[in-house]
N, C-alpha and C positions, 0 to 999 in steps of 0.2 A: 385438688387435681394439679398437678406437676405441668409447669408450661412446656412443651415444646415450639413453639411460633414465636409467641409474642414475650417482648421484653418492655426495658423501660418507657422506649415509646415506639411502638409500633412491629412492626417483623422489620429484625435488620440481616446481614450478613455479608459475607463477600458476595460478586456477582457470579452467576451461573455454581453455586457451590449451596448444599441444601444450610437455608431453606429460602436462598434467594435464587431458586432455578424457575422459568417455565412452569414447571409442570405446579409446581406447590402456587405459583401466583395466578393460574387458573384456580386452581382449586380453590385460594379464597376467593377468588370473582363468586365463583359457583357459591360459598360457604354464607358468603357476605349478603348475594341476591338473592338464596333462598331464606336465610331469616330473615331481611328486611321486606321478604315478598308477600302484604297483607293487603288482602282488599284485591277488586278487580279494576280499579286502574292501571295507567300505563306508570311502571316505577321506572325512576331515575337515576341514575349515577354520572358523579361529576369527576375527572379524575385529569391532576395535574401532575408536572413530572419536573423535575430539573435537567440539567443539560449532560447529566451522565451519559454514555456510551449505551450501558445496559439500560438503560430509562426505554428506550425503542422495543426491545426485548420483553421487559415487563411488562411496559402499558398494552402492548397485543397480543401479551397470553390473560392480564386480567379482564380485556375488551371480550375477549372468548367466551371468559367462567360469567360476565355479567350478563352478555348476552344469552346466552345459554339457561341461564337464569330466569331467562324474560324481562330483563332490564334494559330499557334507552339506555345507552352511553355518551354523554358529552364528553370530547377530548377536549383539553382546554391548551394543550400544548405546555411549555416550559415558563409555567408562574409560579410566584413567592406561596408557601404555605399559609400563610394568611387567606391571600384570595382564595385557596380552594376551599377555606373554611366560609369564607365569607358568602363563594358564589355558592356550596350548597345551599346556603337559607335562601339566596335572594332566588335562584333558579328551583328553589322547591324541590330539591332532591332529594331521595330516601336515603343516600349514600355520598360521603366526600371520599376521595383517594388522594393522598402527594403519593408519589414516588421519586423517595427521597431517602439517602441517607445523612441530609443535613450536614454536619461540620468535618464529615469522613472523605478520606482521598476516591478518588474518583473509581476503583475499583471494589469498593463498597455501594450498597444499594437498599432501599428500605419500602417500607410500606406503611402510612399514616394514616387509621381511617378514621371520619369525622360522620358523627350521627346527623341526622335534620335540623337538629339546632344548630348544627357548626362549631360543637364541643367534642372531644377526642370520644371512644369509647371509654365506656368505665370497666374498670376489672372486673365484674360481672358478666359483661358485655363478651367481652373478651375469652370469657372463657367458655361462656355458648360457643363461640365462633372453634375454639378451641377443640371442643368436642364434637363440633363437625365437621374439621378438616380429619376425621379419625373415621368419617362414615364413609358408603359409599351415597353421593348425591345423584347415582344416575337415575331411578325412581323421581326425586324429587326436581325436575327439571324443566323448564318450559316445553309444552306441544307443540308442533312444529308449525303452526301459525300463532304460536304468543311468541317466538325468538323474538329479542331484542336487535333493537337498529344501533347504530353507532354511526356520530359524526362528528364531525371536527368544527370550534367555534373560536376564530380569533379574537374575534370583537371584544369576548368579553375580560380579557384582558384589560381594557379599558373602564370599565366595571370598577376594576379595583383599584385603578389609579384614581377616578374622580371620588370613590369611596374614602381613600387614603387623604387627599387635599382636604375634603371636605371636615378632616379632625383635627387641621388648623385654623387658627381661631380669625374670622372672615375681617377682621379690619385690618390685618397686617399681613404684610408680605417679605417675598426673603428681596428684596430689589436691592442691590450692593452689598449682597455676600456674595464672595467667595466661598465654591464649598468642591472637595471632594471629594466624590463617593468610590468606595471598594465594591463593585458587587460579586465579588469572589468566584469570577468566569460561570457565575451560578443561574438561577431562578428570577432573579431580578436584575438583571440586565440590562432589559429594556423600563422595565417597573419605574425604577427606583430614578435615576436622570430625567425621563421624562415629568416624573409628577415637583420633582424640584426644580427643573427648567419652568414649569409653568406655572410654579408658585414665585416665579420673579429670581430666583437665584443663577450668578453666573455658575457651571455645573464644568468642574473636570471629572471628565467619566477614566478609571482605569479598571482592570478586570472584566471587561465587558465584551473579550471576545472568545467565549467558549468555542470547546472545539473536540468534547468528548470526555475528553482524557484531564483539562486542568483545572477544573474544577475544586476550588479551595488549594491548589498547589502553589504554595509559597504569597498565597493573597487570603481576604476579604479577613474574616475576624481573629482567624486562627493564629494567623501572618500579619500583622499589624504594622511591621516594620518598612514595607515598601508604602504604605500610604502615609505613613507618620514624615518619611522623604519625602513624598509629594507632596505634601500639604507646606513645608520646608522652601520646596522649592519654588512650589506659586506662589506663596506666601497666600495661602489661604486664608479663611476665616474659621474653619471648620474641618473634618476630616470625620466620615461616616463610612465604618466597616460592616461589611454585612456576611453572611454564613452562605453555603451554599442556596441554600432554603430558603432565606433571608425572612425568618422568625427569629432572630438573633442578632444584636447589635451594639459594637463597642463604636465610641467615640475618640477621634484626637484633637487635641485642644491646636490654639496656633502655634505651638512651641514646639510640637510633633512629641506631644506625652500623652500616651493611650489613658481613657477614663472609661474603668469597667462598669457593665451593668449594676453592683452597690451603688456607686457613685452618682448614678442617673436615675435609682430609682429615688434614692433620696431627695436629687434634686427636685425630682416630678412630684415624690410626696410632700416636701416642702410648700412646693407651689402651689400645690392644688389644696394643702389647709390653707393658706392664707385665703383665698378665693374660695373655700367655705365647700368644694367639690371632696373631699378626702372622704370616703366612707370605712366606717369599720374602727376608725380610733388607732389605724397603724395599715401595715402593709404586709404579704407575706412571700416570705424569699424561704429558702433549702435553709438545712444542716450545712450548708458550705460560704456559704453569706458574713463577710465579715464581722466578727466583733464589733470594730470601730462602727458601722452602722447599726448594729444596734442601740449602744452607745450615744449615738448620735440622735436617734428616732426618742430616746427615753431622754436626753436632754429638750425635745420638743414636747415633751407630753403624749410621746405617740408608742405603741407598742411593737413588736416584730412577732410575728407567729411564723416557727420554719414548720417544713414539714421535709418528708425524705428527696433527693432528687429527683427530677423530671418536671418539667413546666406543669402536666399533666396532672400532676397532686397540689402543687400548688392553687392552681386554675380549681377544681375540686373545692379545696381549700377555703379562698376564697368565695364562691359560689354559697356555699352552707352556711359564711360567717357574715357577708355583706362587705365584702372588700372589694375595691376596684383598682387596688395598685397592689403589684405583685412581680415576681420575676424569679432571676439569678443570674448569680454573678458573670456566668459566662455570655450574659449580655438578652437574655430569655427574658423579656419585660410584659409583662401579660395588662393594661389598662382593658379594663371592661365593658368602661363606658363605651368603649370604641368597636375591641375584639374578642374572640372566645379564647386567643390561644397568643401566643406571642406573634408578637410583629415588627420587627426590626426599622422597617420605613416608615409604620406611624408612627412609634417611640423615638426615635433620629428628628421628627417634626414637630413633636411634645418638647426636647429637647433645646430645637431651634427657636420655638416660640419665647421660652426660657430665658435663651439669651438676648431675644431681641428684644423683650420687655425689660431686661437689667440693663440693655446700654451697654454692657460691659464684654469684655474680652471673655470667649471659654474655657480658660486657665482659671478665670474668679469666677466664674458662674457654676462651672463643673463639679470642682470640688468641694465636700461638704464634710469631709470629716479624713481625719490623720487613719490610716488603715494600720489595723494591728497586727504586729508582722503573721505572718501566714506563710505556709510550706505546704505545697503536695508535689507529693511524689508517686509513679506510678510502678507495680510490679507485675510484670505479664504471668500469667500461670497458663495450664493446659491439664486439665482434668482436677480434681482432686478436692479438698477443703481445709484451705492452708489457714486460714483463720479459725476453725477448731483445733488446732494443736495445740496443748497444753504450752509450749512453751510461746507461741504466740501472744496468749490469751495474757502470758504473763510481763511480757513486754507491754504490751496495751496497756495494762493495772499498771505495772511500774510508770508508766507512758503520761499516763494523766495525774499521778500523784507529783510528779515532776513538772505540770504544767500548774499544777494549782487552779486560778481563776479562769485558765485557760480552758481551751475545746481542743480534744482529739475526735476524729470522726476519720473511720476504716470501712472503705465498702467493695464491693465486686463492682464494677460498672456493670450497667445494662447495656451496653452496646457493644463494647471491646473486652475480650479474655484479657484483662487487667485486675489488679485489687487496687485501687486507690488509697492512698495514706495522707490523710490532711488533717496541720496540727496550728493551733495560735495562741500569741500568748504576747504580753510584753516586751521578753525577753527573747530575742530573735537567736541566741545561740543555743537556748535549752531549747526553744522550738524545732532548731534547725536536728540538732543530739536527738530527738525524742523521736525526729521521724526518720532520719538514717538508722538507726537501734530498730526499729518497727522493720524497716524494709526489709536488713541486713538479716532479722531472725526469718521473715517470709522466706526472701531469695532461697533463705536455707534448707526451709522445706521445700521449695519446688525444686530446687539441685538434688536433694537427697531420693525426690520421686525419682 
C-alpha cells in the first residue's frame, strides 16, 4: 500500500497545507482512537506540542478526532518528545502524540504517535492507521455519552524533569560547571535549565523565549554557531544544543567546536563497556554515521549495526538485537536503559557524567576518533524519480568505484522534497568530485523536468 500520511517519522508537512490542515489532524484523532479503542474502559491520550504557531491549531482539531473517538485527552502543553513518550507509559495511555516538526523552521508541522509502551508505531501500525484515514469513521464513533473529556495538565511537566535527573548517576553533581544550554526557542525551554540548575550546575539559558515563529531559527542544533559564541564568551565548561523537540542533541566543547552525535555516542559506548553496562557487543547508528566511528568501535572490539534513517529503525533495531546504545549523527541518541526514543537532555547528562568522572576538559573527553572526511549535499526535486535515470544510476556506479573503501549513500529525505547525496572516503577531494558529479547529473534532471 503506497503511503500517503505518514513518512520517515510521523505525518509531516507545511502548516495548514494537506496533510498538515485541520481537517486531516481530526481525522487521525478520529483514525488513531478508533483503533486503539479496545475494551470498555475509559481510553487515554496523552499529546504534547512544541512552541510552533500552528501547534494551537493542531492540538484542537486532534482533541476533536480523540474525543469524538471516545478517548480522555490529556494536553500536556509545550514538552520535549521524550516526555510525551515517557508520560504515555507512566500515565497509562492507549495513545502518545508530539506535535512537532522537530529540527524544521517554524512553518513546518508534524505528527509523532507513540503506542502504550512509549515506542514510535511500527510500519504495520502505520499502515492500519493508513487505511483508515481512507474510510469514512462516522459509523464508528463514540455515542454520545462515551464522548471524551479533554484537559489540560501542567504538572506533569515535572514528571520528566525528575525522570531525566534521575539517569544521572546519584553521587555526583554538576556544582562548578558552567554550562550552556540552546533550547532552540523549542519544547524544552523550561525542561532542560530547570533539570540542570537542579542537578547543581551554573545554567546560561539562551533560546528560551519562543514566540510562535522562532523556533529553531538561527539557534539550538541546527545553528550551533550562536552557542559555540556563548560558551566563548562565559567561558563556559560545556555548551548543549538542543532541536526544536529536543530528542536531538549536539555538544560544544569549551573552545566553542561543535561534537556531533558520532562523537558522543562513542564516548557513551566507551564508557558504558568499561562499567560492564554496554549490551549487544556494539551500538547502532544509520547509513550516515561516520566511518571513522566505526573504525573506532572495531578498534574497541565492539561492532556498528546501521540501519536506514530515522531514529525509529534504529530504536527497532536495537529492540530485536539487545542493544541499549544507538542514535545518529544528527545528534538522535536513543540509550534504552533510560528511553524508548531519543532524548537530547538525558544524552547531554550521560555526556556530563562523562566528563565529570574524567576530570578533564570536553575537548579530551568528547572526542574519540579522527572523522573521515564526509560530504552531503542536498538536491530539492518536485514530482518525478530522479534517481531511476539511467544516467543517474550511472554516476552513482561511477561514484563508488571512485571512492573505493569508501561509502556513497543517495536517498529522498522523508521529511523535505530533497534527495540527499552523502559520500566518505580518506581522500576529501575525490569525496568532495564524487558528490558535485552526483548532484550536477540530479539537478539535470530536475531542470530537464
Amino acid at each position: 500500500m503506497k503511503r500517503k500520511y505518514f513518512g520517515t517519522d510521523g505525518i509531516r508537512g507545511a502548516a495548514n497545507t494537506h496533510p498538515m490542515t485541520p481537517e486531516v489532524a481530526m481525522k487521525v484523532g478520529m483514525a488513531v482512537g478508533v483503533s486503539y479503542h479496545r475494551g470498555g474502559h475509559r481510553h487515554r491520550v496523552v499529546i504534547g506540542k512544541d512552541t510552533r504557531l500552528s501547534g494551537y491549531m493542531l492540538e484542537n482539531a486532534m482533541v476533536a478526532g480523540f474525543t469524538a473517538a471516545g478517548m480522555d485527552v490529556f494536553l500536556l502543553g509545550p514538552v520535549p518528545t521524550p516526555a510525551v513518550a515517557m508520560l504515555t507509559r507512566s500515565l497509562r495511555a492507549d495513545i502518545g502524540v508530539m506535535i512537532s516538526a522537530s529540527h524544521n523552521p517554524y512553518g513546518d508541522n508534524g505528527i509523532k504517535l507513540f503506542g502504550p509502551d512509549g515506542y514510535k508505531l511500527s510500519d504495520e501500525k502505520e499502515l492500519e492507521l493508513e487505511r483508515l484515514l481512507s474510510q469514512d469513521l462516522t459509523r464508528k464513533l463514540a455515542k454520545p455519552d462515551k464522548i471524551g473529556r479533554a484537559k489540560r495538565v501542567e504538572g506533569d511537566l515535572y514528571r520528566y524533569i525528575e525522570f531525566a535527573k534521575r539517569t544521572f548517576p546519584k553521587a555526583m553533581t554538576l556544582s562548578g560547571m558552567r554550562v550552556v544550554v540552546d533550547c532552540a526557542n523549542g519544547a524544552a525551554y523550561k525542561a532542560a535549565p530547570a533539570a540542570l540548575w537542579e542537578l547543581g550546575a551554573e545554567v546560561i539559558t539562551i533560546g528560551n523565549e519562543p514566540d510562535g515563529f522562532n523556533i529553531n531559527r538561527e539557534c539550538g542544533s541546527t545553528h550551533p554557531i550562536g552557542l559555540s559564541k556563548k560558551v566563548h564568551e562565559v567561558r563556559a565548561d560545556l555548551g548543549i544544543a538542543l532541536d526544536g523537540d529536543a530528542d536531538r542533541v549536539l555538544i560544544v566543547d569549551e573552545a566553542g567546536k561543535v561534537v556531533d552525535g558520532d562523537q558522543l555516542m562513542a564516548m557513551i559506548a566507551e564508557s558504558w563497556q568499561a562499567k560492564g553496562r554496554l549490551t549487544g557487543g556494539g551500538i547502532v547508528a544509520t547509513v550516515m554515521s561516520n566511518l571513522g566511528l566505526e573504525r573506532f568501535l572495531s578498534d574497541k572490539g565492539l561492532g556498528l549495526e546501521r540501519t536506514k534513517v530515522g531514529d525509529r529503525y534504529v530504536v527497532e533495531h536495537m529492540r530485536q538485537h539487545g542493544y541499549n546504545v544507538g542514535g545518529e549523527q544528527s545528534g538522535h541518541i536513543v540509550l534504552s536503559d533510560y528511553s524508548t526514543t531519543g532524548d537530547g537532555l538525558v544524552s547531554a547528562l550521560q555526556v556530563l557524567a562523562c566528563i565529570r568522572a574524567a576530570g578533564r576538559p570536553a575537548s579530551e573527553v568528547c572526542r574519540k576518533f579522527e572523522p573521515v572526511p564526509q560530504v552531503l549535499k542536498n538536491v530539492r526535486f518536485a514530482g518525478g524519480a530522479p534517481l531511476e535515470e539511467k544516467s543517474v544510476q550511472a554516476a552513482i556506479e561511477e561514484g563508488r568505484q571512485r571512492l573505493g573503501d569508501g561509502r556513497l549513500v543517495i536517498r529522498p529525505s522523508g521529511t523535505e522534497p530533497v534527495i540527499r547525496v552523502m559520500a566518505e572516503g580518506d581522500d576529501r577531494q575525490i569525496v568532495e568530485q564524487v558528490v558535485d558529479d552526483i548532484v550536477g547529473v540530479i539537478a539535470q534532471q530536475k531542470n530537464a523536468a
